[in-house]
PyMOL Python script that loads the backbone (N, CA, C, O; Angstrom):
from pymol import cmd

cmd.read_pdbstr("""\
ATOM      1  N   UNK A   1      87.180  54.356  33.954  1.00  0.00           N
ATOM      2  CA  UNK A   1      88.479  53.760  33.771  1.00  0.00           C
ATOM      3  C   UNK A   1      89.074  53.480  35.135  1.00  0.00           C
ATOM      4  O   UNK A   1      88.867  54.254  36.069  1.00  0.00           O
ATOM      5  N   UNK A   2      89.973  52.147  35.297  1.00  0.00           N
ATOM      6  CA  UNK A   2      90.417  52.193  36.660  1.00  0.00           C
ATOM      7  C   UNK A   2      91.715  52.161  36.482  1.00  0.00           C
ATOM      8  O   UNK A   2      92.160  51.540  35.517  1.00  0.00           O
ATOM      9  N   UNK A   3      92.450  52.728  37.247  1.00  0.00           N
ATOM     10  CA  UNK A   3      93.957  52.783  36.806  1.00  0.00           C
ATOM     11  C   UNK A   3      94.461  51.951  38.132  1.00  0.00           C
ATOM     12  O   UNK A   3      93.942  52.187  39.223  1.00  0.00           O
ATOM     13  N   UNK A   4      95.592  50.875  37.976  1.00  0.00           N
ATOM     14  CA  UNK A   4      96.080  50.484  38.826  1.00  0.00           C
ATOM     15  C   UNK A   4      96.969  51.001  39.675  1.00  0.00           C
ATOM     16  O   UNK A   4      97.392  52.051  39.193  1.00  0.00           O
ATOM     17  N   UNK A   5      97.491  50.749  40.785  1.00  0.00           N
ATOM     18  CA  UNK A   5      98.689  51.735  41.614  1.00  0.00           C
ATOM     19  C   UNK A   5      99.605  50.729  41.247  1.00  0.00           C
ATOM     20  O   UNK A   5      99.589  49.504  41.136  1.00  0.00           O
ATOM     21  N   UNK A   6     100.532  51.791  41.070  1.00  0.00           N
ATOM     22  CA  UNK A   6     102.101  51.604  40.304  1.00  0.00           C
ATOM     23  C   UNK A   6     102.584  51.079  39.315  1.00  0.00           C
ATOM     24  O   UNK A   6     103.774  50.810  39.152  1.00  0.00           O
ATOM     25  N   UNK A   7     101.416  50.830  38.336  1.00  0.00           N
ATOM     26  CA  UNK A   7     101.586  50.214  37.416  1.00  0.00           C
ATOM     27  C   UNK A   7     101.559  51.836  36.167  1.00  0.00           C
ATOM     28  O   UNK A   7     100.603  52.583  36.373  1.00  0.00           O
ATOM     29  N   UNK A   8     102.261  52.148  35.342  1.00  0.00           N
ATOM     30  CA  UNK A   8     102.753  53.139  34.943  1.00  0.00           C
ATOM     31  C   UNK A   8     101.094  53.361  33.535  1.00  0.00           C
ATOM     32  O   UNK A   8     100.605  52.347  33.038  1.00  0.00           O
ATOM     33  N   UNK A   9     100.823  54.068  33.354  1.00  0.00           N
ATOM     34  CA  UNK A   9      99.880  54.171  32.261  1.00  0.00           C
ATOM     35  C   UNK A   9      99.614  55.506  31.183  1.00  0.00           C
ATOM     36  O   UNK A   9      99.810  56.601  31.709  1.00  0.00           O
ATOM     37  N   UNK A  10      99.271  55.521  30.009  1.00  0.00           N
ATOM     38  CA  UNK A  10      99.783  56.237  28.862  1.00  0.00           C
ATOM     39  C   UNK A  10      98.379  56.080  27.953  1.00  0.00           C
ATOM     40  O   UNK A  10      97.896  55.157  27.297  1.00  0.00           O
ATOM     41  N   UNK A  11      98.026  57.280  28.213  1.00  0.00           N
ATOM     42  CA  UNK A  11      96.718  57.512  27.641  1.00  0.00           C
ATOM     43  C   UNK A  11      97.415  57.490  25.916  1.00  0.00           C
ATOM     44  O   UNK A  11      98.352  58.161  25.482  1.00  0.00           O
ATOM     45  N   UNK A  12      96.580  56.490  25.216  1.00  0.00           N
ATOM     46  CA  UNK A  12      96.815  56.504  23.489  1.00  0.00           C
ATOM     47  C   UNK A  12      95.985  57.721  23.074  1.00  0.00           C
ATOM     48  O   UNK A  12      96.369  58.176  21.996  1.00  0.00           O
ATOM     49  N   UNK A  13      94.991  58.353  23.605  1.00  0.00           N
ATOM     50  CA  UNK A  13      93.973  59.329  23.750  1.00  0.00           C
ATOM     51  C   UNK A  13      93.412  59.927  24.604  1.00  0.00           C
ATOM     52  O   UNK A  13      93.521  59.444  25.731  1.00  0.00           O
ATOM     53  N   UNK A  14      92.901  60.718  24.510  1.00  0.00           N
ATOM     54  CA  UNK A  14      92.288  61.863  25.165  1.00  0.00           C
ATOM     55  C   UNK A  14      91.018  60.514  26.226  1.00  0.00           C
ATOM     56  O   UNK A  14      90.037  59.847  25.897  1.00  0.00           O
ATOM     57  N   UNK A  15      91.618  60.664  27.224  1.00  0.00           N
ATOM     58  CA  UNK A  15      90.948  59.302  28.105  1.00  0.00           C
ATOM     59  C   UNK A  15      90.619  60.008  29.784  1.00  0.00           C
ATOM     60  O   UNK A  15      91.493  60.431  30.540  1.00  0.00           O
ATOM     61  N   UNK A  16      89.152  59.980  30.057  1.00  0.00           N
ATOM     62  CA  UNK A  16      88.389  60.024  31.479  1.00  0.00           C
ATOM     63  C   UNK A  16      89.333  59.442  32.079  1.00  0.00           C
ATOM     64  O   UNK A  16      89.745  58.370  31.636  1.00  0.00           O
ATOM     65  N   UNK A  17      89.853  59.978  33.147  1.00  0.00           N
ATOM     66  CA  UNK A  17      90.852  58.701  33.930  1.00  0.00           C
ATOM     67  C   UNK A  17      89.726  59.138  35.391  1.00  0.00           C
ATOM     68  O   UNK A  17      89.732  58.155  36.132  1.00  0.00           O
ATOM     69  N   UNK A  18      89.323  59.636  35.653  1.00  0.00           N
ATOM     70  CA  UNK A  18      88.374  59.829  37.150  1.00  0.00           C
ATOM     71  C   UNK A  18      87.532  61.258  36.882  1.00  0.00           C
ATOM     72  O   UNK A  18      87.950  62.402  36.703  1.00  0.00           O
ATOM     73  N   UNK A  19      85.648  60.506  36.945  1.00  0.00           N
ATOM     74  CA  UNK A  19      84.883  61.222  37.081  1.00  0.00           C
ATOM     75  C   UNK A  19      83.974  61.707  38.030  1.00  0.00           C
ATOM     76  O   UNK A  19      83.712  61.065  39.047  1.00  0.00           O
ATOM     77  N   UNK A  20      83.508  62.717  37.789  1.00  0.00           N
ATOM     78  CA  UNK A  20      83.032  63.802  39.367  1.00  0.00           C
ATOM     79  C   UNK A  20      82.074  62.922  39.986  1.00  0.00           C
ATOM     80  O   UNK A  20      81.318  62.150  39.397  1.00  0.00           O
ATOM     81  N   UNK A  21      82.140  63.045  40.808  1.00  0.00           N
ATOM     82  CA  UNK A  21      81.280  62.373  42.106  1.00  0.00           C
ATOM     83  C   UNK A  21      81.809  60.554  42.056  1.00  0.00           C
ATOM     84  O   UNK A  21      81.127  59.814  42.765  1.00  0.00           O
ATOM     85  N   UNK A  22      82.665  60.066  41.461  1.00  0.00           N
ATOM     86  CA  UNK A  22      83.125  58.971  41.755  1.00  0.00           C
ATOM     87  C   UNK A  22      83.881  59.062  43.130  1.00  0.00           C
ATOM     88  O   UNK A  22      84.425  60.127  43.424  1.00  0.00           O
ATOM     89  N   UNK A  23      83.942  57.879  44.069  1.00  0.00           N
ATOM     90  CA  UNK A  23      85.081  57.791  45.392  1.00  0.00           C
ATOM     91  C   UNK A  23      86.263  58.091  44.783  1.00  0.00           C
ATOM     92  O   UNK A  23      86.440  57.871  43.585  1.00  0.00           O
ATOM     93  N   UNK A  24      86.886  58.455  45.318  1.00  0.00           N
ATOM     94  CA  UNK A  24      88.307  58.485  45.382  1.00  0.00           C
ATOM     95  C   UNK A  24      89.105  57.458  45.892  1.00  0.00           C
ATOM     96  O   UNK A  24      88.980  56.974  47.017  1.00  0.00           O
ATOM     97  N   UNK A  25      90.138  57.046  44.833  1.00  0.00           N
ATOM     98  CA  UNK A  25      90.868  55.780  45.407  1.00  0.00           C
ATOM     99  C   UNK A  25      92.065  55.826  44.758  1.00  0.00           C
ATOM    100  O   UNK A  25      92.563  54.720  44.549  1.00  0.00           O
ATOM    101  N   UNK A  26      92.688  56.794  44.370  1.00  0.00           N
ATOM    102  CA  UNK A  26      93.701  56.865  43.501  1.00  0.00           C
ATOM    103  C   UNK A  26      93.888  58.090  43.404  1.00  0.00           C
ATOM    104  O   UNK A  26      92.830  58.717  43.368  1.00  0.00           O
ATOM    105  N   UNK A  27      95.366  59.080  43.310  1.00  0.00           N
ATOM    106  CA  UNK A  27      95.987  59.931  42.713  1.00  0.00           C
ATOM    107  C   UNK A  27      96.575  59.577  42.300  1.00  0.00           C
ATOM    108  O   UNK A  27      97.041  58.486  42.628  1.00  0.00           O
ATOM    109  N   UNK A  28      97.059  60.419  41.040  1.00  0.00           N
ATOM    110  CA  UNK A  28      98.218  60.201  39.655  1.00  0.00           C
ATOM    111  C   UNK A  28      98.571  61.449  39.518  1.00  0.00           C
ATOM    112  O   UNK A  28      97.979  62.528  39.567  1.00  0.00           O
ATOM    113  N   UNK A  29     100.847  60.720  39.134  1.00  0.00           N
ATOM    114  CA  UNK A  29     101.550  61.654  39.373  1.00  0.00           C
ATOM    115  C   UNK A  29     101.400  61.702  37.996  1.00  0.00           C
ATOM    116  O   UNK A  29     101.075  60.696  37.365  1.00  0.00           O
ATOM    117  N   UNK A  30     101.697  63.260  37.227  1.00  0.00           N
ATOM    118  CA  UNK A  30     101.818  62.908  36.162  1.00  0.00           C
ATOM    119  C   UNK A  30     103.498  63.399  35.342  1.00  0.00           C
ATOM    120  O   UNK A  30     104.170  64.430  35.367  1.00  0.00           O
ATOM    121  N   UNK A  31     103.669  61.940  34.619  1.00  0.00           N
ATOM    122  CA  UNK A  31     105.629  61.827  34.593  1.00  0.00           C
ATOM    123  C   UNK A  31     105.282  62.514  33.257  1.00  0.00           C
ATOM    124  O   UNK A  31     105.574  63.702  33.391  1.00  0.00           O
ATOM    125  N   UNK A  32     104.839  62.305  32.157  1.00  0.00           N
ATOM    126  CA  UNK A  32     104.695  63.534  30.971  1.00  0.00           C
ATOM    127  C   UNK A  32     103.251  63.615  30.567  1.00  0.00           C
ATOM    128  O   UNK A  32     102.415  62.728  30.742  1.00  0.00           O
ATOM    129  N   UNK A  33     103.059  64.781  30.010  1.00  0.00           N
ATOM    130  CA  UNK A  33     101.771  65.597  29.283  1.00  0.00           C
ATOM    131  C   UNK A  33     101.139  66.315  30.093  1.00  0.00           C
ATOM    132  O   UNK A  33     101.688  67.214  30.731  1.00  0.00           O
ATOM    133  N   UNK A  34      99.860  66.015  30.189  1.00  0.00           N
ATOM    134  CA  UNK A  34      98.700  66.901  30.836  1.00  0.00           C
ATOM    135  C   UNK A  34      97.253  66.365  31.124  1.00  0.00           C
ATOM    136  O   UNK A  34      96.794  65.447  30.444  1.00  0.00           O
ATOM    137  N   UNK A  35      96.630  66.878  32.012  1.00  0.00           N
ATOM    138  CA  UNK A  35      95.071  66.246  32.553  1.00  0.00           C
ATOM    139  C   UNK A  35      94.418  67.713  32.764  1.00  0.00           C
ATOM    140  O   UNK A  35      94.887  68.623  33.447  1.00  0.00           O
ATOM    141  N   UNK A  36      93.168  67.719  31.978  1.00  0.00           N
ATOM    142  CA  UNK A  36      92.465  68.444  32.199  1.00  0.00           C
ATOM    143  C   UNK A  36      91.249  68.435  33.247  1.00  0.00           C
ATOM    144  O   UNK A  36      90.247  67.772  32.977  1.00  0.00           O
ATOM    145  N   UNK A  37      91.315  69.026  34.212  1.00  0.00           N
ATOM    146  CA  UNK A  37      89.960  68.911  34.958  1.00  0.00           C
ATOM    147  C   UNK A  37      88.877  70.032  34.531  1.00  0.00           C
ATOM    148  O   UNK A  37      89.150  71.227  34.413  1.00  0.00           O
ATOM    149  N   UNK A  38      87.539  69.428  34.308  1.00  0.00           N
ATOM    150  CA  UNK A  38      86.849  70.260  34.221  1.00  0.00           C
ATOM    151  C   UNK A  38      85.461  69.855  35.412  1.00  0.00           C
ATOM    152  O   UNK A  38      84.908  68.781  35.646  1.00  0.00           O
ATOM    153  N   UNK A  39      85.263  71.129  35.935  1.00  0.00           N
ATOM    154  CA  UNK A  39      83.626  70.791  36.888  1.00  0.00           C
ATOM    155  C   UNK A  39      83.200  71.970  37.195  1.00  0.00           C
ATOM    156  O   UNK A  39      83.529  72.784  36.332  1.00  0.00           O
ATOM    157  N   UNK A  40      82.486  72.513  38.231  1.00  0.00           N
ATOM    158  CA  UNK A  40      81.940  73.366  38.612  1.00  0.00           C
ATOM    159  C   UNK A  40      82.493  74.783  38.659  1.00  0.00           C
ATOM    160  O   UNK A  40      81.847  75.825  38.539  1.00  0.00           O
ATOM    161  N   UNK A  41      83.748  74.646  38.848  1.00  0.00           N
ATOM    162  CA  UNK A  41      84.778  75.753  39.159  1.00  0.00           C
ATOM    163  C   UNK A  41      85.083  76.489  37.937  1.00  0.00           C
ATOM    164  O   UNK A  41      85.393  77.668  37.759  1.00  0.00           O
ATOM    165  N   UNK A  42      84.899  75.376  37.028  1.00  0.00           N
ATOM    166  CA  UNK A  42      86.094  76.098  35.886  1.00  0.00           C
ATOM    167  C   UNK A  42      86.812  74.726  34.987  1.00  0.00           C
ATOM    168  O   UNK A  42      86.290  73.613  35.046  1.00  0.00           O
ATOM    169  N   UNK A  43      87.786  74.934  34.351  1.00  0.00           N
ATOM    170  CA  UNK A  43      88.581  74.161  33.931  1.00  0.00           C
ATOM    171  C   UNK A  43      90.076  74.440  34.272  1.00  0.00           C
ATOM    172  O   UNK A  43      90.494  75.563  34.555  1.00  0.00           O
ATOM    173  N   UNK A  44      90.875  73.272  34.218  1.00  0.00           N
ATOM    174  CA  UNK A  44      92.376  73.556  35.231  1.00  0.00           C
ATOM    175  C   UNK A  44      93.560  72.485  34.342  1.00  0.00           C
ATOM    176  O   UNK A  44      93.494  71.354  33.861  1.00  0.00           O
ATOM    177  N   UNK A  45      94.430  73.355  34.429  1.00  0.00           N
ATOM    178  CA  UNK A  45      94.801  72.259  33.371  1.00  0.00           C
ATOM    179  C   UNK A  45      96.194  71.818  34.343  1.00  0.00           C
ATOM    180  O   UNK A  45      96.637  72.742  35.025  1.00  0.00           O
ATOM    181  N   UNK A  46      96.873  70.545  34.446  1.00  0.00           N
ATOM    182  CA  UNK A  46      97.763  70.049  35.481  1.00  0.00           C
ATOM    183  C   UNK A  46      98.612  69.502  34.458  1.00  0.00           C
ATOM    184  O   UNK A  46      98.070  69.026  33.461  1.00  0.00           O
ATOM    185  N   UNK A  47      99.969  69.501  34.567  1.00  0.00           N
ATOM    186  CA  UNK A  47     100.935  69.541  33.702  1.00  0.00           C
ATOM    187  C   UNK A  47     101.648  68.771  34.212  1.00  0.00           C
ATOM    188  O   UNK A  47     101.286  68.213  35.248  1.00  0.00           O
ATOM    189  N   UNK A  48     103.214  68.436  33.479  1.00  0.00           N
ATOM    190  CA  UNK A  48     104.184  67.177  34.188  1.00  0.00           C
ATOM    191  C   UNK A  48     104.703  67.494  35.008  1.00  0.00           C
ATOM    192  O   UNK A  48     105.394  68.511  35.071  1.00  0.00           O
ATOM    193  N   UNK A  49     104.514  66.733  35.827  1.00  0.00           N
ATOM    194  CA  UNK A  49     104.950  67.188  38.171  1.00  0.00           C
ATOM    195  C   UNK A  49     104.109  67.053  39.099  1.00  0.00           C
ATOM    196  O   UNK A  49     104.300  66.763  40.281  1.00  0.00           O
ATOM    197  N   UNK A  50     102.443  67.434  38.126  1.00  0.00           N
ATOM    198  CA  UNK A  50     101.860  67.747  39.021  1.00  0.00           C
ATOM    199  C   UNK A  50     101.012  66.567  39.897  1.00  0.00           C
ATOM    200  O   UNK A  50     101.269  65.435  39.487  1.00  0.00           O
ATOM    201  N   UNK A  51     100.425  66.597  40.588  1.00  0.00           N
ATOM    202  CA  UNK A  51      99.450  65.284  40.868  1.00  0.00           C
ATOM    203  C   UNK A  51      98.834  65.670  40.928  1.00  0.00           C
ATOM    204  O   UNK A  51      98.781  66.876  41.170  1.00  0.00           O
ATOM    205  N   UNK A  52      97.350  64.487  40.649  1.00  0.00           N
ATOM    206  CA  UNK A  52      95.920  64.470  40.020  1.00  0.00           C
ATOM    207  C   UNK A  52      95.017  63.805  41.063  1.00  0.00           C
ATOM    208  O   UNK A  52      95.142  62.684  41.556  1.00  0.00           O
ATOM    209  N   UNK A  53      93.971  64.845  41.321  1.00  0.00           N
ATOM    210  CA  UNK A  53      93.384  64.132  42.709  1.00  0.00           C
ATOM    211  C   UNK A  53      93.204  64.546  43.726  1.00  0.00           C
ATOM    212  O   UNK A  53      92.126  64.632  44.314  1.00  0.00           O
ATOM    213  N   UNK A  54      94.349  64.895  44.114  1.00  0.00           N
ATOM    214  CA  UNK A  54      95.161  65.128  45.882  1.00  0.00           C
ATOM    215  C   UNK A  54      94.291  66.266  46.600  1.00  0.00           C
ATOM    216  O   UNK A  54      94.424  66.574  47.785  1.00  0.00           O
ATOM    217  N   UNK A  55      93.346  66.867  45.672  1.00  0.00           N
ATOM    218  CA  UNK A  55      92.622  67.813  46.840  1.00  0.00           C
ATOM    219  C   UNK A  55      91.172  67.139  47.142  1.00  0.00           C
ATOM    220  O   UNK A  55      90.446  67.637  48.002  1.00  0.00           O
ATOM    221  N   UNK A  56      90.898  66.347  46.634  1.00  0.00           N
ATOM    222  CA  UNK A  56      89.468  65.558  46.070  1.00  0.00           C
ATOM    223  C   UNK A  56      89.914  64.603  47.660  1.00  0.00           C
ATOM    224  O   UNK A  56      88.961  64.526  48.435  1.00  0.00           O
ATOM    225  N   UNK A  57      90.893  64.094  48.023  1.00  0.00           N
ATOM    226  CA  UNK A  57      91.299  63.176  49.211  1.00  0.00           C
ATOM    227  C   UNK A  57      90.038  63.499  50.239  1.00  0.00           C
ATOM    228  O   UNK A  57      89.224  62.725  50.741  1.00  0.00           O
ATOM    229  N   UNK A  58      90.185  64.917  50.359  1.00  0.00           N
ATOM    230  CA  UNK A  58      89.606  65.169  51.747  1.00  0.00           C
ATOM    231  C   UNK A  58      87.740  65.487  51.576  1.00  0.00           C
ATOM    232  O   UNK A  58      86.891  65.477  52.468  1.00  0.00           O
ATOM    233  N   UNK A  59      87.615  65.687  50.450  1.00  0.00           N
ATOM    234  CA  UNK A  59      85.883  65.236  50.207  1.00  0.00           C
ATOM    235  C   UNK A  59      85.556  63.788  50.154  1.00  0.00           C
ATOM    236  O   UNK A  59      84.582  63.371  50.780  1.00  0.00           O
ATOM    237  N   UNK A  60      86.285  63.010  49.464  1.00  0.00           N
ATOM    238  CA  UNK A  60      86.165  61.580  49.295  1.00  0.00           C
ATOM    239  C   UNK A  60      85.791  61.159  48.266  1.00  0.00           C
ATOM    240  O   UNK A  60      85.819  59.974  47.932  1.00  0.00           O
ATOM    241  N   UNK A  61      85.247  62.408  47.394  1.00  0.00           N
ATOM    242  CA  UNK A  61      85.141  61.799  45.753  1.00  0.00           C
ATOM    243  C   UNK A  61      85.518  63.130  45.146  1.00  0.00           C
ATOM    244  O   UNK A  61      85.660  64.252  45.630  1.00  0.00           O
ATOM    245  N   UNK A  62      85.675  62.461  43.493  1.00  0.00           N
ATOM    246  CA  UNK A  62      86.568  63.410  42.559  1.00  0.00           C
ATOM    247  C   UNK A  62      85.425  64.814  42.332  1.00  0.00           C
ATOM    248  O   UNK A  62      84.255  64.683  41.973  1.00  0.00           O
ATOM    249  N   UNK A  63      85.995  65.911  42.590  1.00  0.00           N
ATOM    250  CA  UNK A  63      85.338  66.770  42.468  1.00  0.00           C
ATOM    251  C   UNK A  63      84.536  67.712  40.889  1.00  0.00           C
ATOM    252  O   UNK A  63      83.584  68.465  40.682  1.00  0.00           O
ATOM    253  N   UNK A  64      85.805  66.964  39.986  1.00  0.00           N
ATOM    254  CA  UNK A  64      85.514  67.073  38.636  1.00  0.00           C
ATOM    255  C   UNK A  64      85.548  65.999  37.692  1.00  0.00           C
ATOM    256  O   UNK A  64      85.633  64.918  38.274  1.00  0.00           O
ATOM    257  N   UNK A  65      85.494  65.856  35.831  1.00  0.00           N
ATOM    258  CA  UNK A  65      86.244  64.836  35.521  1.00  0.00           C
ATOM    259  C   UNK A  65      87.217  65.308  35.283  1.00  0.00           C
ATOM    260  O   UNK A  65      87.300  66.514  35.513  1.00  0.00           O
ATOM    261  N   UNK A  66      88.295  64.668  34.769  1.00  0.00           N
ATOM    262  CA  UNK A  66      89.906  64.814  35.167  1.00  0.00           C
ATOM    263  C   UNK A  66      89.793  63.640  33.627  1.00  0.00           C
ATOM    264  O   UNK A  66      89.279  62.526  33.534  1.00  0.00           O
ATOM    265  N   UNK A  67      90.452  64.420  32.685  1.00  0.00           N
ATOM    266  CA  UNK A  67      90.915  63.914  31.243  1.00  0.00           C
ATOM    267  C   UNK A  67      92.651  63.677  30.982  1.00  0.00           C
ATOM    268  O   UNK A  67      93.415  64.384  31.639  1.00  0.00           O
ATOM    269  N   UNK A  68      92.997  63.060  30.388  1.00  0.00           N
ATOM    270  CA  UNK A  68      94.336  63.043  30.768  1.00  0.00           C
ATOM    271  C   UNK A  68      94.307  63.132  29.068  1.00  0.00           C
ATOM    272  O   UNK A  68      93.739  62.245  28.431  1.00  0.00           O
ATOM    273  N   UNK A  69      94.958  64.265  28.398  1.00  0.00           N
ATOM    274  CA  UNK A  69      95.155  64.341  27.158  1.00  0.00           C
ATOM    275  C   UNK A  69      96.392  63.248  26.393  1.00  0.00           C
ATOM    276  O   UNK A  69      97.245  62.715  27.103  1.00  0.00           O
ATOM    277  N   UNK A  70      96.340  62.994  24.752  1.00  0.00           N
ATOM    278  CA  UNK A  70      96.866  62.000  24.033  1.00  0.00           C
ATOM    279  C   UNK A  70      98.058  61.974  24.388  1.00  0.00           C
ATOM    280  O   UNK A  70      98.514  63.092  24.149  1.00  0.00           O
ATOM    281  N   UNK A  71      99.086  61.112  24.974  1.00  0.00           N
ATOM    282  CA  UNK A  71     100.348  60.842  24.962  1.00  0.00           C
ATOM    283  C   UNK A  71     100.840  60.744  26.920  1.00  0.00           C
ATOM    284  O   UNK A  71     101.911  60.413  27.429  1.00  0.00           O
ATOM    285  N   UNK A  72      99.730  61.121  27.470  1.00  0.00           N
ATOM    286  CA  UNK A  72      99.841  61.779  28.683  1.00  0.00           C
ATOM    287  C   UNK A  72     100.384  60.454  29.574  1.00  0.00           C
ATOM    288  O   UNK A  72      99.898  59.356  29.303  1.00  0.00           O
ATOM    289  N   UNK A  73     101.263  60.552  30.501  1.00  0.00           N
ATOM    290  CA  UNK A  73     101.831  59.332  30.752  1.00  0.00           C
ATOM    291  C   UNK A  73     101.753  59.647  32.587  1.00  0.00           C
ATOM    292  O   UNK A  73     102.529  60.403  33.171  1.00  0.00           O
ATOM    293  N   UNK A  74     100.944  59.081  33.063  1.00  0.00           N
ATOM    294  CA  UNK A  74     100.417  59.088  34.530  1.00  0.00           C
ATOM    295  C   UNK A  74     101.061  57.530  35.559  1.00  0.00           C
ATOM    296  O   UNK A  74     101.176  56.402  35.078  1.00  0.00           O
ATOM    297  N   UNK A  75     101.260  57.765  36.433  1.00  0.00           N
ATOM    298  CA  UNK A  75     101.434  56.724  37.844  1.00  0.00           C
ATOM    299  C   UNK A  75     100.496  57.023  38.961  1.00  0.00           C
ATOM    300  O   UNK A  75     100.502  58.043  39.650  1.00  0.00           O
ATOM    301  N   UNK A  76      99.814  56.162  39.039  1.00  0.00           N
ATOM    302  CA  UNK A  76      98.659  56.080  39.769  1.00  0.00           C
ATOM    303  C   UNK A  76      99.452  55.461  41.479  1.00  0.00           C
ATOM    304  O   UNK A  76     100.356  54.658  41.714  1.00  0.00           O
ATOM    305  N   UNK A  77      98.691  56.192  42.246  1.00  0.00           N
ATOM    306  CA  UNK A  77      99.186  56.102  43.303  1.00  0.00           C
ATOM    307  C   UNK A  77      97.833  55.548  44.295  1.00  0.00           C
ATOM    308  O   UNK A  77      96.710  55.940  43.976  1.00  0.00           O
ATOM    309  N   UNK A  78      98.020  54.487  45.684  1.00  0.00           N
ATOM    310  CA  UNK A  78      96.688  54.207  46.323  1.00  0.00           C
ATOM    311  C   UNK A  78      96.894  55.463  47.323  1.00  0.00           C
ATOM    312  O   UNK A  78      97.930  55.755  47.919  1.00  0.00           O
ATOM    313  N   UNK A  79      95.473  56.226  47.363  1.00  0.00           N
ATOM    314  CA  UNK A  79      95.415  57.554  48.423  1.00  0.00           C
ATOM    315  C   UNK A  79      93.407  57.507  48.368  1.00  0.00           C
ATOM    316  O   UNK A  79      92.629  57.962  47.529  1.00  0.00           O
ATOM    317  N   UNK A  80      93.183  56.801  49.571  1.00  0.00           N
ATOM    318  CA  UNK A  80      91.560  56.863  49.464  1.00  0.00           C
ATOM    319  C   UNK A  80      91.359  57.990  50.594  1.00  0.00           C
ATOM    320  O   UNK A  80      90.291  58.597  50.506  1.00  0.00           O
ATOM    321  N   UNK A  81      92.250  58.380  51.682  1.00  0.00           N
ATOM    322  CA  UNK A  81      92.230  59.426  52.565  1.00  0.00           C
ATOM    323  C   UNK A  81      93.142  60.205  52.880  1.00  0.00           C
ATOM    324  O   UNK A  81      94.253  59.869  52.470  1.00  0.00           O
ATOM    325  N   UNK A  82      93.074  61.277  53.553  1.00  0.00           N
ATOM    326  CA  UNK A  82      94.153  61.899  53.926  1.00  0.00           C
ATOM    327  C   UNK A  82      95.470  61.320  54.643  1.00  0.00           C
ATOM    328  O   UNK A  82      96.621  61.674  54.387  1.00  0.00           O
ATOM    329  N   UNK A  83      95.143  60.523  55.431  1.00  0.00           N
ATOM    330  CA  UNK A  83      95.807  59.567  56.412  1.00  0.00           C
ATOM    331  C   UNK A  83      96.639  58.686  54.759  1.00  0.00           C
ATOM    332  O   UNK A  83      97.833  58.794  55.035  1.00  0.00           O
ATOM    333  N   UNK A  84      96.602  58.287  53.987  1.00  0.00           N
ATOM    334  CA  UNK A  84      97.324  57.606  53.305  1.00  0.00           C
ATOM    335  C   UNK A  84      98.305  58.513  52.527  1.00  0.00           C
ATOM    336  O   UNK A  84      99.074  57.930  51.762  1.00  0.00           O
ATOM    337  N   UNK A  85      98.397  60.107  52.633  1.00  0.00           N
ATOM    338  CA  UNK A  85      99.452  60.662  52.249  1.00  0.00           C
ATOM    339  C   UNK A  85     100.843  60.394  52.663  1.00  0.00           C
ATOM    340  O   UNK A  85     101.935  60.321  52.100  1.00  0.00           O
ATOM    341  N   UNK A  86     100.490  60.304  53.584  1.00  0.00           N
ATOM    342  CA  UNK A  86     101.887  60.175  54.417  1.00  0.00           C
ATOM    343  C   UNK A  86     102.434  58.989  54.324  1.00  0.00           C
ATOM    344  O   UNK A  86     103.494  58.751  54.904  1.00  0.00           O
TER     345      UNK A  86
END
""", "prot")
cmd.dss("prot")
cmd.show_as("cartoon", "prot")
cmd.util.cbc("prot")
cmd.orient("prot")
């Protein structure tokens, strides 16, 4: 799935929004619901506030997949490196 930056988006379902070992080219804030990451570690669940991504910056690809559960309403942000946080 590719999510655009700043264009606001609303999973109708339980929807892959970024999978493990893909580049990184995007974090998403998330304005309501939840994204589940699951990979090597474990599973993590990121709630409304949090952002999606933002540690994956500094490897350069997503470290898990990252599910954004039904209703979940995300803003995708452009962040392909650390240098674009700021």
């Amino acid at each position: 799935m590719t999510l655009l930056p700043g264009k606001n988006f609303i999973a109708d379902s339980n929807c892959l929004i970024y999978e493990s070992g893909d580049d990184v080219t995007t974090i998403s804030y998330i304005v309501k619901g939840s994204v589940v990451a699951e990979g090597q570690y474990g599973t993590t669940t990121y709630n409304t506030g949090d952002f999606v991504g933002y540690k994956d910056i500094y490897t350069g690809f997503y470290s898990a997949d990252y599910t954004a559960t039904a209703g979940t309403e995300l803003i995708p942000l452009v962040a392909d490196s650390p240098d674009s946080l700021v």
